[in-house]
C-alpha positions in Angstrom: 19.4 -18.7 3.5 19.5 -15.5 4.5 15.4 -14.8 4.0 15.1 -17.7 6.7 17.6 -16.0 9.0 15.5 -12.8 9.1 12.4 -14.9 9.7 14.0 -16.3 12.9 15.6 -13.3 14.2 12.2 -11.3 14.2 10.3 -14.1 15.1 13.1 -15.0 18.5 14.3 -11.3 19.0 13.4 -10.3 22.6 11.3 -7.3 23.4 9.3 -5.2 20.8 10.0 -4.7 17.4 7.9 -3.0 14.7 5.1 -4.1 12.6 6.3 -3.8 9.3 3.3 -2.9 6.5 4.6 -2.8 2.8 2.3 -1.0 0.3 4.2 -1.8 -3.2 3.2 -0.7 -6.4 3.9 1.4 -9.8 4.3 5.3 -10.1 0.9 7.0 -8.8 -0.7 4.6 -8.4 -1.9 5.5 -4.7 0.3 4.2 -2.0 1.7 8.0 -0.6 -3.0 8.4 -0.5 -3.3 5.3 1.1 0.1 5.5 4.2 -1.2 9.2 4.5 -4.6 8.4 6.4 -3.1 5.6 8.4 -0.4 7.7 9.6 -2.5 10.2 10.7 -5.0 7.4 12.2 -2.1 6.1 14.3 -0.7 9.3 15.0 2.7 10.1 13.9 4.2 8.7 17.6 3.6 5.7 16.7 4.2 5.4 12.8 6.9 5.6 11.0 6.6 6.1 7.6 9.2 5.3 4.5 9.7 5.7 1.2 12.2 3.2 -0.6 12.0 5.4 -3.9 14.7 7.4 -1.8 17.2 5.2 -3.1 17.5 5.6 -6.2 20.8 5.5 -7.5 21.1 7.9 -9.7 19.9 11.7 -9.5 17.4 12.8 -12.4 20.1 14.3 -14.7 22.2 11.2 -14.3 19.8 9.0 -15.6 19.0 10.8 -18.6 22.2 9.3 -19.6 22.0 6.0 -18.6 20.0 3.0 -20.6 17.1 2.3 -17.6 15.1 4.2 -15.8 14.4 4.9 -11.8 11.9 1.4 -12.1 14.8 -0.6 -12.8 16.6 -2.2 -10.1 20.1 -1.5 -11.2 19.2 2.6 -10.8 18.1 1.4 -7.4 20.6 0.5 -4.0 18.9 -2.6 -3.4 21.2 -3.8 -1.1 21.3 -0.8 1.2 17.7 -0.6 1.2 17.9 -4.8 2.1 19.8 -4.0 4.8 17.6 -0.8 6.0 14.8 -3.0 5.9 16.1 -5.8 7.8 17.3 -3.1 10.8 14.0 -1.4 10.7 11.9 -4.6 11.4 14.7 -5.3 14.7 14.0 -1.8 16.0 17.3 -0.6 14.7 17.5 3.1 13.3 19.0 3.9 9.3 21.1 6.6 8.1 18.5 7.0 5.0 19.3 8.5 1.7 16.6 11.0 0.8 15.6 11.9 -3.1 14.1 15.2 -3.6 11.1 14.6 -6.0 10.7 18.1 -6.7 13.8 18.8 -7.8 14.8 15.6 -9.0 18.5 15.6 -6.8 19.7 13.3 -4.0 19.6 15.4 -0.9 21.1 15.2 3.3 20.0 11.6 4.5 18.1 11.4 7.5 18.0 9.4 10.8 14.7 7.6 10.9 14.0 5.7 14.1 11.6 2.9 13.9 8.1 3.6 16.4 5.4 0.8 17.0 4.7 0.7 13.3 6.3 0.9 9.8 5.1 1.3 6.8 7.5 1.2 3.7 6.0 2.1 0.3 7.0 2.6 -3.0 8.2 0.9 -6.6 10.2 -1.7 -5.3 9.8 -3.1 -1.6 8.9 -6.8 -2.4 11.5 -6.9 -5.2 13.5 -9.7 -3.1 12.9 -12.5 -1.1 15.0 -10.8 1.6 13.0 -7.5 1.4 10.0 -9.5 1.8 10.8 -11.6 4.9 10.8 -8.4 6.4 7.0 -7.4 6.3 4.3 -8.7 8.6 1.7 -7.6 5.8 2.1 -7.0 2.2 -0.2 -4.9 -0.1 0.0 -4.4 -3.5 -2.0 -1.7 -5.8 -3.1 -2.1 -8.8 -5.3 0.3 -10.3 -5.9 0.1 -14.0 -3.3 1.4 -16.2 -5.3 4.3 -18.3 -6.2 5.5 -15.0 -2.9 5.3 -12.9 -1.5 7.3 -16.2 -4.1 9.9 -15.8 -3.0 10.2 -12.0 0.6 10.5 -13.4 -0.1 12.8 -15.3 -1.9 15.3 -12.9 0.8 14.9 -10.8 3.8 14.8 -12.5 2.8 18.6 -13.8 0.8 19.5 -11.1 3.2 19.0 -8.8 6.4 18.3 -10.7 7.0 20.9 -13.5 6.4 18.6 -16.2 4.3 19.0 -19.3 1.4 16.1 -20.3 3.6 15.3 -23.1 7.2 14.6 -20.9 4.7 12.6 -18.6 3.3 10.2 -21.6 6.9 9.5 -23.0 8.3 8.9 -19.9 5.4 6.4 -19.3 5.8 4.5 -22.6 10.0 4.6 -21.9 8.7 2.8 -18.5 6.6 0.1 -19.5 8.9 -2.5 -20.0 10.6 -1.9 -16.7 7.2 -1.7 -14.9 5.9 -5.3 -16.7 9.4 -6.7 -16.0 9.9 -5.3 -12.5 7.0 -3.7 -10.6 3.6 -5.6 -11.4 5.6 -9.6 -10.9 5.3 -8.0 -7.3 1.9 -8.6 -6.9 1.6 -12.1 -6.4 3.7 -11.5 -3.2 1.4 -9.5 -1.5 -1.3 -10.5 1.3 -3.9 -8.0 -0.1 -4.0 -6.5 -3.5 -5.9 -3.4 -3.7 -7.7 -1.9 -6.6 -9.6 1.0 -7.0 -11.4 1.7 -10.3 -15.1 2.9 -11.5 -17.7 0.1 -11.6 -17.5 -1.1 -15.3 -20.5 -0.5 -17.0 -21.8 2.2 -14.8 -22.0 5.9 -15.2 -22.2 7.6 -11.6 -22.7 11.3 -10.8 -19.2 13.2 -11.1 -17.6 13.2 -7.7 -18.2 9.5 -6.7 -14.8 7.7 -5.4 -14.0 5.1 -7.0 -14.8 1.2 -6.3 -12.4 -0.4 -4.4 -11.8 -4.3 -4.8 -9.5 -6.3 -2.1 -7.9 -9.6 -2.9 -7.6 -11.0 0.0 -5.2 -13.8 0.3 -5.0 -16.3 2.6 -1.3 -15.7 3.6 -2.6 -13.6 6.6 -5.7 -13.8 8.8 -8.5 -11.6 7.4 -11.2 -10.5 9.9 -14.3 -12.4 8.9 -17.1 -10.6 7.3 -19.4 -12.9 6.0 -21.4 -12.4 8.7 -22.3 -9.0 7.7 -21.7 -9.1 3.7 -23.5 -11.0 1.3 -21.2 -13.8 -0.6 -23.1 -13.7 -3.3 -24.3 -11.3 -5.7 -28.3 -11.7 -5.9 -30.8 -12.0 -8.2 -32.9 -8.9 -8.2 -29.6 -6.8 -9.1 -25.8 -6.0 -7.1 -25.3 -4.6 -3.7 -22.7 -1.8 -3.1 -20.8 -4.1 -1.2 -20.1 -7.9 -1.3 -17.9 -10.4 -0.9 -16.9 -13.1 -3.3 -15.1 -16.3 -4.2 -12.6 -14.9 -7.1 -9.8 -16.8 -8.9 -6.6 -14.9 -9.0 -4.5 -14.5 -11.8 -2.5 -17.6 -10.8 -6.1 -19.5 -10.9 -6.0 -20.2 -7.1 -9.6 -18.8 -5.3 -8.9 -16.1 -2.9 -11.8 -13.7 -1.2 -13.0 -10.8 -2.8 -14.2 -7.6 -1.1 -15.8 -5.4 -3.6 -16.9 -1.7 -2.1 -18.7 0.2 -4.6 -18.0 4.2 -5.0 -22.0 4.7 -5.1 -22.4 2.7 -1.6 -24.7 5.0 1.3 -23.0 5.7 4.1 -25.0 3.7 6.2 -24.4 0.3 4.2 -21.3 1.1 4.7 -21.1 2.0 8.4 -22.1 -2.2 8.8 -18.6 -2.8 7.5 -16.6 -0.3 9.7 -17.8 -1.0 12.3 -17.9 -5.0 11.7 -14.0 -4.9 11.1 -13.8 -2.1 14.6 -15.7 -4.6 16.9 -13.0 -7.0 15.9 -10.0 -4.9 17.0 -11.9 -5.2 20.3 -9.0 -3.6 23.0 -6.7 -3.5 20.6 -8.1 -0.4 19.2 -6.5 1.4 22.6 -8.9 4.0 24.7 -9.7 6.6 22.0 -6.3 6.7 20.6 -7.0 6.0 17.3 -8.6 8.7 14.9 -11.1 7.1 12.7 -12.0 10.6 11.0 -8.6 10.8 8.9 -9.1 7.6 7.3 -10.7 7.9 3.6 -9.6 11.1 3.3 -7.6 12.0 -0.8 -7.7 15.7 -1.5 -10.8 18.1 -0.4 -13.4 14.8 -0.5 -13.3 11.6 1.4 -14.6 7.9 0.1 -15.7 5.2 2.1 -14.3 2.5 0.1 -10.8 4.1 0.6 -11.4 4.3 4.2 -12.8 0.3 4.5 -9.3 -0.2 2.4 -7.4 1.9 5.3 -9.3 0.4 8.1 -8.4 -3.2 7.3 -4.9 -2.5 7.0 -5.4 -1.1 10.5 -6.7 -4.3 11.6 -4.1 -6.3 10.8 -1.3 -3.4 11.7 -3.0 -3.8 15.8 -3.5 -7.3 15.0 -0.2 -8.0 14.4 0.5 -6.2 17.3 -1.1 -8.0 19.6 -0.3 -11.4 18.7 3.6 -9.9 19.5 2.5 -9.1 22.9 0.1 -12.1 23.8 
């Protein structure tokens, strides 16, 4: 099968060949916020990062006309972006197509050349098996919906020209596409990340929102149990804890939950628990830790936890190429 045949060509190829990082999920829901601060934590010599929403098969005023819309997979070249994939995670460089967001048009591809790392988001990467056996790690967001529309919509006419109401019909024309196509990739993903305000609680304006981490045993998590409580206790809940939870398939997976309202020093236990554990692998000062929880003018430490295990297992990766 040709999934298999990917598998043993990355896993036999000689020399070095990228870590591939996937970060799937639906239209603003975070993933361009959450590649931004590792790309700039690796440093762009080392990253490459790409967008698979370039290929789209249709430009914006060609699929007015047509009965999907850019969710679906037939307004998508699957098969070219198959076959980038597969090239990208052998070291190869892609002629990629490029789609204006802006302006809504298909634009000059580009060359990109694959560096130490790769990380390819956007609304369809783990569509296909073959797409999938391409990634080392997998991450899937899923914020909740009222709120991903609400980041839609402040971005769509922020930055897109659009008025709220073109924004909420074009969300309600997507739905279908996005419960048939886009959330079903979430039980392939090694880590599904959501970021949400605590239920229940009312915080100051300004606090970032929770972040809560399945994470899956189809990758090696760094273990924190020595430095996070497993259990919620009596007296009342910490800003941070981790948890037996059952997914949505009703298999148990570990839970991080990092609360918005956490101090910076509760938190500083987790950074630097998951840093000790890159041990040399986190080079000789060649990371920069400051770019990571960075969204907008503020910072949050729960995205930057979030950022800083997907570092971990980007250098882990890494490493177990090389040992």
């Amino acid at each position: 099968m040709p999934h298999r045949i990917v598998h043993m060509l990355r896993a036999r190829g000689s020399g070095r060949r990228p870590v591939m990082l996937a970060i799937a999920g639906d239209s603003a829901a975070g993933k361009t916020t959450l590649t931004k601060g590792l790309v700039q934590c690796l440093g762009e010599d080392r990253m490459t990062a790409v967008c698979v929403d370039d290929y789209h098969r249709y430009d914006r005023q060609e699929r007015k006309g047509k009965p999907f819309t850019a969710l679906h997979p037939d307004c998508n070249h699957v098969d070219i972006m198959e076959q980038h994939l597969q090239l990208l995670s052998m070291g190869e460089p892609i002629l990629k197509p490029v789609y204006d967001h802006s302006t809504g048009e298909l634009v000059r591809p580009e060359l990109v050349t694959p560096k130490d790392f790769v990380i390819v988001e956007g609304l369809l990467p783990l569509h296909t098996r073959l797409a999938r056996a391409c990634f080392d790690i997998t991450v899937y967001l899923d914020p909740p919906e009222p709120l991903r529309h609400n980041w839609k919509v402040q971005r769509d006419c922020g930055k897109r020209g659009y008025t709220p109401e073109q924004v909420s019909a074009e969300l309600e024309r997507r739905e279908p596409e996005s419960a048939a196509f886009i959330r079903p990739q979430r039980k392939w993903a090694d880590i599904v990340v959501r970021f949400a305000p605590v239920e229940g609680r009312v915080d100051p304006p300004g606090t970032p929102l929770s972040a809560e981490l399945l994470l899956r045993p189809t990758i090696d998590h760094p273990d924190l149990g020595s430095v996070l409580e497993e259990s919620v206790p009596a007296a009342g809940e910490t800003a941070m804890h981790l948890r037996l939870h059952r997914d949505t398939d009703g298999r148990p997976t570990d839970a991080l939950h990092v609360h918005g309202y956490v101090q910076p020093n509760e938190s500083e236990i987790v950074k630097k628990a998951i840093w000790d554990r890159l041990g040399p692998r986190a080079g000789n000062g060649d990371l920069n830790p400051d770019a990571l929880g960075r969204f907008g003018e503020g910072t949050s430490d729960p995205l930057a936890i979030t950022q800083l295990l997907l570092l971990y297992h980007l250098l882990d990766a890494e490493h177990r190429q090389t040992a």
